[in-house]
N, C-alpha and C positions, 0 to 999 in steps of 0.2 A: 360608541367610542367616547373617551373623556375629552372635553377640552384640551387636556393639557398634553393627548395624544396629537389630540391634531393638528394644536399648535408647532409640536416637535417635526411631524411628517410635513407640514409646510416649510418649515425651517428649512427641514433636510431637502426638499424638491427645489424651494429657492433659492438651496448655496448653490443645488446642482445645475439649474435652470440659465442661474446670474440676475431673473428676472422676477418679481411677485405677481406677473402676468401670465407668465406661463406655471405650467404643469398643475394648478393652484384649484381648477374650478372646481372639482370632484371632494374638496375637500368644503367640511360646514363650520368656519369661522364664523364666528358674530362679530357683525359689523364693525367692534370696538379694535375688535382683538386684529381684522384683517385692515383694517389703518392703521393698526402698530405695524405690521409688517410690511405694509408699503412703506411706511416713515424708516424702518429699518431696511431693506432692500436700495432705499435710494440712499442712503448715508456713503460715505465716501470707506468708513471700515469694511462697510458689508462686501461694496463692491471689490475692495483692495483684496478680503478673504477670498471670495469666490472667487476671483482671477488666480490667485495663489493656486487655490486648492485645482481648478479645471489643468492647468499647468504643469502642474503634478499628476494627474490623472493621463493627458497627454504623454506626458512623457515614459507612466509608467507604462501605458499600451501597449506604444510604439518600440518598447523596449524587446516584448516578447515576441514582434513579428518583423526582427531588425532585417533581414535579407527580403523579405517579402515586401518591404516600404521599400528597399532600396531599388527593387525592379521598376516603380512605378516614377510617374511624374511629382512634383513637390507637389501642385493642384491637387492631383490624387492622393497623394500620401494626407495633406491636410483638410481634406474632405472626408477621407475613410475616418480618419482618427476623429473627427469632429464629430461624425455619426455617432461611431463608436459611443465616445465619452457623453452623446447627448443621450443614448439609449441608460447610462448608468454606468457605462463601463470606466472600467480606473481605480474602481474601489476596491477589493479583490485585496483580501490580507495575502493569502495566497499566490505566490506568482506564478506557479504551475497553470492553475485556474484560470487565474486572468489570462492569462497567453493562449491556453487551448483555447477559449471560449472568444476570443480575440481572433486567433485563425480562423475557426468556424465561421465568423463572422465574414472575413473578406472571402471565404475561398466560395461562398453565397455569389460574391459581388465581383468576381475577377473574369475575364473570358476565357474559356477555352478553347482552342489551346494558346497559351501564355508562358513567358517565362514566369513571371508572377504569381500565377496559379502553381506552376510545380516547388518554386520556391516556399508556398506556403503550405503545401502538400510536401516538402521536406522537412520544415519544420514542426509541422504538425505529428509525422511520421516520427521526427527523435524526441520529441516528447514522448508520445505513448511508449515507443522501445525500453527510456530512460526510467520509466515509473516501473517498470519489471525486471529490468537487470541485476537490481542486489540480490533478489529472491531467485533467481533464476538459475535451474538445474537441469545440466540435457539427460533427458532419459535413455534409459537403455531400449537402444537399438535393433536387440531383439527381438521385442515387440511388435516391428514389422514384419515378420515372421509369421505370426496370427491371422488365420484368414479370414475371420472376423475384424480385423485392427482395422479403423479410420483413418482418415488422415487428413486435416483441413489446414486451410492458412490459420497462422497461429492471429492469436487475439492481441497480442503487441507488436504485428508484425506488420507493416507496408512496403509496399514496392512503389516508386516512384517514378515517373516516367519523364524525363526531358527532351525539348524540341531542341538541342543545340548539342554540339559536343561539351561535357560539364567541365573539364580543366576553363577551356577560352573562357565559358561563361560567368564563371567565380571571380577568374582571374579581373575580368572585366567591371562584375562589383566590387571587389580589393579596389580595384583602380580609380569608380565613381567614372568609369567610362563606358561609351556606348557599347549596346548589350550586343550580341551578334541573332542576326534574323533566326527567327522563327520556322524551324524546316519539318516537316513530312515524318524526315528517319529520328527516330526517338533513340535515347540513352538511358536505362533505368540504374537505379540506385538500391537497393533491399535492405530493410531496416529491420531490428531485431534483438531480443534482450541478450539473445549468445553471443552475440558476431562483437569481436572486437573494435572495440569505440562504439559499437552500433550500428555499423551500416560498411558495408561494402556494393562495388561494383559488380552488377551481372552479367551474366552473358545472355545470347538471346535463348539459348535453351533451358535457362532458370525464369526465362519472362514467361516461356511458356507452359512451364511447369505450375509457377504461379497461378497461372489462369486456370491450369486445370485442379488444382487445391479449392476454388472459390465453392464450391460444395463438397461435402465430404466425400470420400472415393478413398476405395481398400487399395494397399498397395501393390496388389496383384493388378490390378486396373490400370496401376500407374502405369506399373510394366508391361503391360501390352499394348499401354498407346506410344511405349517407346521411351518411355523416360528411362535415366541410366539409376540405375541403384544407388551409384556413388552420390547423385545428386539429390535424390531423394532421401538416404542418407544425412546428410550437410544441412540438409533445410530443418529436416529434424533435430539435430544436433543445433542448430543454431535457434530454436524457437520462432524460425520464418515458418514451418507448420508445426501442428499439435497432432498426436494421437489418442487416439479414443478407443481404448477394446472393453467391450461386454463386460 
C-alpha cells in the first residue's frame, strides 16, 4: 500500500476515533509522517471537525431507530449510540442501510422479552415491507388450488410480537411517559408489502398460522391443520406469504 494510502486510512480512522492513539497501530506510518499526525490530531481544528462530524453521525443513527431509543434509558440510548458510532456506524450515504444495519445492531444487545426489542423488531419489520411495496403484486389466488403449490412466510414479511397492549404502549412513547410492564399475553402486529400502510393487527389465529408458514407447507396441509382458507387466502394476497408451484 502507497504512503499516501495510508496516510488517508489514518486520517479517516482518526476523525473517526477523535484520537491518533486509537485505531492507528495496524497501519505503517514512517515516523515523520505519524508526528504529523499527532500534531494534527491534537490541533484545536481537528478536534472541533471530529466532534462535528461524531455528532452528525449520532444523530443520524439514532434517527433510524427513533422508537426503539425512545423505550430505553438516556445511559442506554447514549451507550448504544456510542457503540454504534465507535464501530463506524453514521456514515451510511444511504439511510435505509444505516438504519437496518443500526437495528440489527441493538436487537443483538436488547433483552428478551422487552418493549425495546419488539419496538426494534417493528421497526426493522417496516423497513423490509417498505423496500417491496412499490413492486409488489398479489397473485392469483388460484394457485392455491395446485397440490403441488407452496406456501411460505413471504420474504418482506414479519410478524411482531408485544408484551403490553400496543394502543397504551405508543400512546405512552407520544407521551415520553412511563411504559406499561411487561406481561406474559403477547399482542402481534403483521407486516407486509400488500397490507395497507404495511402492517396491520392480528388475531391470534393469524399468529398461528404464521408459525405454521415458517417452512414451506402445501396448502392442503394448511387445511387440515385447520387453518380457514379465507385466512390463508389474505396472507397471500397481502405478501405476509409466498407461493411457490413447480
Amino acid at each position: 500500500m502507497s504512503a499516501l494510502a495510508d496516510w488517508q486510512i489514518a486520517l479517516g480512522r482518526a476523525m473517526q476515533a477523535g484520537s491518533h492513539h486509537q485505531m492507528l497501530d495496524d497501519i505503517h506510518l514512517a515516523p515523520d509522517a505519524r508526528a504529523r499526525m499527532a500534531r494534527l490530531c491534537r490541533s484545536p481544528g481537528f478536534r472541533f471537525t471530529a466532534k462535528i462530524q461524531r455528532s452528525w453521525c449520532e444523530a443520524r443513527s439514532a434517527s433510524g431507530a427513533r422508537l426503539t431509543l425512545l423505550a430505553l434509558s438516556p445511559e442506554q440510548r447514549r451507550d448504544l449510540v456510542a457503540e454504534w458510532v465507535d464501530r463506524g456506524g453514521g456514515r451510511q450515504s444511504f439511510l435505509a442501510g444505516e438504519a437496518e444495519g443500526f437495528l440489527e445492531f441493538l436487537a443483538e444487545r436488547l433483552p428478551e422479552p422487552s418493549h425495546a426489542l419488539s419496538l426494534c423488531r417493528f421497526e426493522r419489520a417496516l423497513l423490509l415491507a417498505s423496500e417491496a411495496a412499490t413492486e409488489f403484486r398479489s397473485p392469483d389466488l388460484a394457485r392455491l388450488d395446485d397440490a403441488d403449490c407452496l406456501l411460505m412466510a413471504g420474504r418482506h414479511a414479519t410478524l411482531v410480537a408485544f408484551h403490553a397492549d400496543i394502543d397504551p404502549l405508543f400512546a405512552a412513547l407520544e407521551r415520553k411517559a412511563a411504559l406499561p410492564p411487561v406481561t406474559a399475553i403477547t399482542r402481534s402486529i403483521v407486516f407486509a408489502p400488500g397490507i395497507p400502510r404495511l402492517l396491520r393487527a392480528t388475531e391470534p389465529a393469524e399468529a398461528t398460522l404464521w408459525q405454521a408458514i415458517a417452512a414451506p407447507i402445501t396448502s392442503a396441509a394448511l387445511l387440515r391443520q385447520g387453518h380457514a382458507r379465507s385466512q390463508i387466502e389474505a396472507f397471500v394476497a397481502e405478501g405476509v406469504a409466498e407461493i411457490a408451484c413447480p
